[in-house]
Every structure is written in C-alpha cells, then in structure tokens.
N, C-alpha and C positions, 0 to 999 in steps of 0.2 A: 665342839667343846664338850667336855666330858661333864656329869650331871656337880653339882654342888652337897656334897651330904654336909650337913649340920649333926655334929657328934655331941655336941652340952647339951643333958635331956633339957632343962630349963629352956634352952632358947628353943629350942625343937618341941616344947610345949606350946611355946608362943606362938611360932613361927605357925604351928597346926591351927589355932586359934583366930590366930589373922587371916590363914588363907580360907578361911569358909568364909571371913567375914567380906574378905575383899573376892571370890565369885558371886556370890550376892547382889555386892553393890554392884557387878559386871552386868550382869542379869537383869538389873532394876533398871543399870543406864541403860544399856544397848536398847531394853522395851520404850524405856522413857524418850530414846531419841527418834522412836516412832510414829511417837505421837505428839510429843510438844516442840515448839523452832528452838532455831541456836539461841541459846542465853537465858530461855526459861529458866525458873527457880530448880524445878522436878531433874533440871539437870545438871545446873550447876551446884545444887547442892550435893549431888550423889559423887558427881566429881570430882569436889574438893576430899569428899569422903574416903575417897578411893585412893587421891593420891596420897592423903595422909597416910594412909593403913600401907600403900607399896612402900613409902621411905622407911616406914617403921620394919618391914619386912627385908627391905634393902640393906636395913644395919643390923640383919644377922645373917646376910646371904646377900652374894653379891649380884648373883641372878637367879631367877623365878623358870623353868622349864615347865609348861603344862601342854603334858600330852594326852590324846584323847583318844579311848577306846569306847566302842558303844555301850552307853549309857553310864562311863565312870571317868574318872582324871588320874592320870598318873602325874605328879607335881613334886617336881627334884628327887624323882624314883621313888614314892612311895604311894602307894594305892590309895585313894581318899574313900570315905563309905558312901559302896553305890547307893544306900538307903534314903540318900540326901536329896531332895526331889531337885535341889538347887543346883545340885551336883548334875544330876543327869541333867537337867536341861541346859546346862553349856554344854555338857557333854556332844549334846546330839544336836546343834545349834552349829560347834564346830565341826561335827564328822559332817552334817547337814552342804556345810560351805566347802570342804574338799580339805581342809586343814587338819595335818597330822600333829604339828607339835606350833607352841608359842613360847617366844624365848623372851622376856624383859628384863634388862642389863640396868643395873644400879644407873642413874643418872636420867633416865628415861622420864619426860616431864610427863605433868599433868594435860597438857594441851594436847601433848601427843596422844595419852591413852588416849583422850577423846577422840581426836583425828583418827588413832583404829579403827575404832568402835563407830564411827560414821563409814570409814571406807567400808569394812567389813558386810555394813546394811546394805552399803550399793550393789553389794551380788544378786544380780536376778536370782530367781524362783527355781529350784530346779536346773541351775548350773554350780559349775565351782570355779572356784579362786585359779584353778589354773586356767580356765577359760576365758578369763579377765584378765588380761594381759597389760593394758591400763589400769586397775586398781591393782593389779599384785607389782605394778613398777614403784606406785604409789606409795605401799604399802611396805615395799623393801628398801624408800628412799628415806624411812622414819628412823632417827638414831636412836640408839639401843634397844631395839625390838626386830624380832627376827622371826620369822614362820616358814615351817617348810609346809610343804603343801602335799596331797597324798597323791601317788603313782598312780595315778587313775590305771596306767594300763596293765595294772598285777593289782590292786589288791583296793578294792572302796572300804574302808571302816563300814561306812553306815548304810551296806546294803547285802550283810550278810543273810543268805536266803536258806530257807529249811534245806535244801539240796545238801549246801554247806556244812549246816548244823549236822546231818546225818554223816557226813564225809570224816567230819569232826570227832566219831565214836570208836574210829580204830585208833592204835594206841600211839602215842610218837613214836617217831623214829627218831634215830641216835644222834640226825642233824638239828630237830628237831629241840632237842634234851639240850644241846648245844646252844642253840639259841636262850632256852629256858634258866639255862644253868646262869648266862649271861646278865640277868638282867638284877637288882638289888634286890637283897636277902627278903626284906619284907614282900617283894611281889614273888619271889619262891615260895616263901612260907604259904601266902594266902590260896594259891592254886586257884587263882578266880577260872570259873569256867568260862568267862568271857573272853581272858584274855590268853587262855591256853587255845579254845577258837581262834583266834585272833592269830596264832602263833603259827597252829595248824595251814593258815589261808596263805601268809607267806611263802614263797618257794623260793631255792635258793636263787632264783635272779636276782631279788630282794635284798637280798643279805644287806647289801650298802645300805640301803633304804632304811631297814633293820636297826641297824645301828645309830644311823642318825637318828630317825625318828624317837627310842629310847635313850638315848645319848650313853652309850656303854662303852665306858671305860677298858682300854686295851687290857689293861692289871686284869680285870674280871673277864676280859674273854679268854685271857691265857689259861685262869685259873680256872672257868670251865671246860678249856680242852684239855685239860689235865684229868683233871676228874672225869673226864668224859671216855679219853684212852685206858685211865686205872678201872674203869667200871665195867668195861665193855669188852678189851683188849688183852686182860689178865689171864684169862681163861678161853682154850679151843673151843670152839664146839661142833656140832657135825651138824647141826640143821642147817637146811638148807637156804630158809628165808633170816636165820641167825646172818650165817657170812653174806650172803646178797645185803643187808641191811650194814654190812661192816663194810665191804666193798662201796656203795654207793657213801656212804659216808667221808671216805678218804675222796673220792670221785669227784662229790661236792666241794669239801675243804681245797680239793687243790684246781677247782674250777674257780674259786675266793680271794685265791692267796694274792692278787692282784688290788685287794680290800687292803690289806694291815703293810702296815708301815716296816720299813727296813727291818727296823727292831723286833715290832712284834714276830716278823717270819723267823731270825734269826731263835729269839726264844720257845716257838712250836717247834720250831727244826730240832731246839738240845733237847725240847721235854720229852718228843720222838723219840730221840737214839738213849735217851736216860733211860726211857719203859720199856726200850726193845734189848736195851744191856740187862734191865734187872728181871729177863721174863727167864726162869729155868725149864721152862716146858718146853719141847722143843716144837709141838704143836701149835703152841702158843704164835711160838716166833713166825712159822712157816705162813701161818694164815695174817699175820701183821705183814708181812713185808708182801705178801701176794695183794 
C-alpha cells in the first residue's frame, strides 16, 4: 500500500509534532519494559501516553509508515531530523532487529502496541526478526500492524562497512537516479548522504524490496522514468561508458518489468514510444532503440 501524504500544512504541523512525541514515548516503553514486569506504573503510564498520541495521529492519517535507514526515520515519506538523538535510537534499535519498515493502521489498540514492543525485545542479541520465525508469526498475527523485515541476503541497513561507504563515492547510475527520482519530493530535496548510500547498496535484484520498503507509489515511479528517459535519452552521445550506462539501464528495467502492474507497464511502454516519436536526432533514435 502506497505511503499516505497529508497535504493541509496545519495538520501536517501537527502530525510532525505528534510523531517525535510518540517515538519517544516508543523509546521510553520499549527500555521501560526491560526493566519493570507487566502492569507497572513506568509502563503503563507511557502506554496510555502513547496510545492517546497514535488516535490523535490516526485522525489525520489513516496509517503511520516508519521506515528505517541508519541512524534516521523515514515516516509517511518524509525524512525526520537525523539530529534527534531520540530519532537515531529507534532508528538503529530497528535496523539492529532486521526490520525495514513498520506500518500502524488506524484501529490498531493500545494492547497491541504493547504486545509489539514486548515481542520485538524477545529478539536475541545479535540475530534478526527473520530469524525468529515464531516471534515474526506473532508479530504478523497483530491486526493493524504490519513489518516487513530486511532481505538479509542483498542488503543489512545496519551494517554498512567503510568498503561500502568508499564504493558509495562513484556517482549514480541512471538505474540508480530511477530509484532516487522515486521516492517523495522532500527526501529528493534533502539528498541525505545516508540514504543516497543506502540507495547505492541496493541492486537491481531489490527493486521489489525497493519499493516496498519505501512504499512508492506507481504515479511516482512512472513519473521518474519519465524524467529519467527525457534527461538521459534526448541526446547521443559517443562515450563509451555514456551508452554502457544506457544500455544496462534498459537491461535492468526490462529485467523488472515483472515488478509493476499491468498498468504501470502499459504506461512506460506509451512514455517509450512518445520519447522515441518526439526524438528529431536520428542518433538519438538509433542508440534508444539499440
């Protein structure tokens, strides 16, 4: 399900307002239910806290998306400030447990948060969520809450190593850009270098992963491959690692096309033949359709 944007600045003040408040209180329980038993004050107070703050959050959004890049939140596509110490520490709390993204659906009780927030601590030390094949049944059996869990075998969030970071220094490629172009305007704009790493480590096996774990809306993938063919595809050129980088690009995309939906293929297919009708160059044309 694709993300939820909240367009009335007002409620999208609010809404920013509530969600530090309620990571926080996520923060305080989760530590709080490691040290005191069921029913203590230290938790039940933080919990009624908590769920008051999600209904209030729930009647301006029908669901909450928080996805997790190392040491920030991405929360209904928009980049929270990594400067928030409160921030990184779920952040890397959930990259820690193997968890890409948490979904919470309007209706979702207060019992339940807690019920997460206790299965979540039963992850041993140094394993993840998909490893726990009983807690993650558990934890899928909860209504209106939903987690995907990260691809261990392509890609860990929380164990990006200097190798990485230096791999990270050559510039994107065009599939790359695609991905980037994807994802809402505000995490364009910021060009966090965290999450451009981040972007980098994916390969296209990922793509589906990609997408779920941002929750990216088809409308905005169509209208980055648009942008993506008008930026790239308008103009010949003769270098050699130019067209190798146009070539694997189409390579990838039609290695994908098994990702998008009826629709969205039928809509790249017309954007296709619309850029290759309006290219006058006949260089242009020759190296598109090669």
């Amino acid at each position: 399900m694709a993300e939820v944007q909240i367009t009335d600045p007002h409620a999208k003040q609010i809404f920013e307002a509530q969600i530090f408040k309620f990571i926080l209180g996520l923060n305080i329980l989760r530590k709080n239910m490691g040290l005191y038993p069921n029913g203590h004050i230290a938790i039940d107070h933080y919990a009624e806290n908590l769920s008051t703050i999600m209904q209030e959050m729930f009647s301006i959004t029908p669901r909450i998306t928080i996805n997790a890049i190392p040491h920030n939140l991405i929360i209904n596509g928009e980049l929270i400030d990594s400067k928030n110490t409160y921030i990184q520490d779920f952040a890397s709390f959930i990259n820690r447990i193997g968890v890409a993204s948490i979904s919470l659906k309007k209706g979702l009780s207060r019992d339940d948060l807690v019920y997460f927030c206790k299965l979540s601590l039963m992850i041993p030390q140094n394993t993840f969520i998909a490893n726990n094949s009983e807690i993650l049944d558990k934890i899928n059996a909860i209504s209106n809450l939903e987690i995907r869990e990260i691809n261990l075998s392509s890609i860990r969030f929380s164990d990006i190593k200097e190798t990485d970071i230096v791999k990270t220094r050559a510039p994107l490629t065009i599939w790359q850009k695609l991905m980037l172009y994807s994802l809402s305007p505000s995490l364009i704009d910021t060009q966090d270098e965290v999450l451009l790493k981040t972007i980098k480590i994916f390969d296209p096996g990922t793509f589906k992963r990609f997408i779920q774990t941002y929750d990216i809306p088809e409308d905005r993938l169509l209208q980055s491959y648009i942008s993506i063919i008008k930026d790239h595809f308008q103009i010949a050129s003769t270098q050699m690692d130019v067209l190798t980088g146009k070539q694997d690009f189409f390579r990838t995309m039609h290695a994908n096309f098994t990702v998008f939906s009826s629709s969205l293929k039928e809509k790249i297919l017309a954007a296709t033949f619309d850029t290759l009708n309006n290219l006058n160059d006949e260089g242009s044309q020759q190296q598109f359709l090669s």
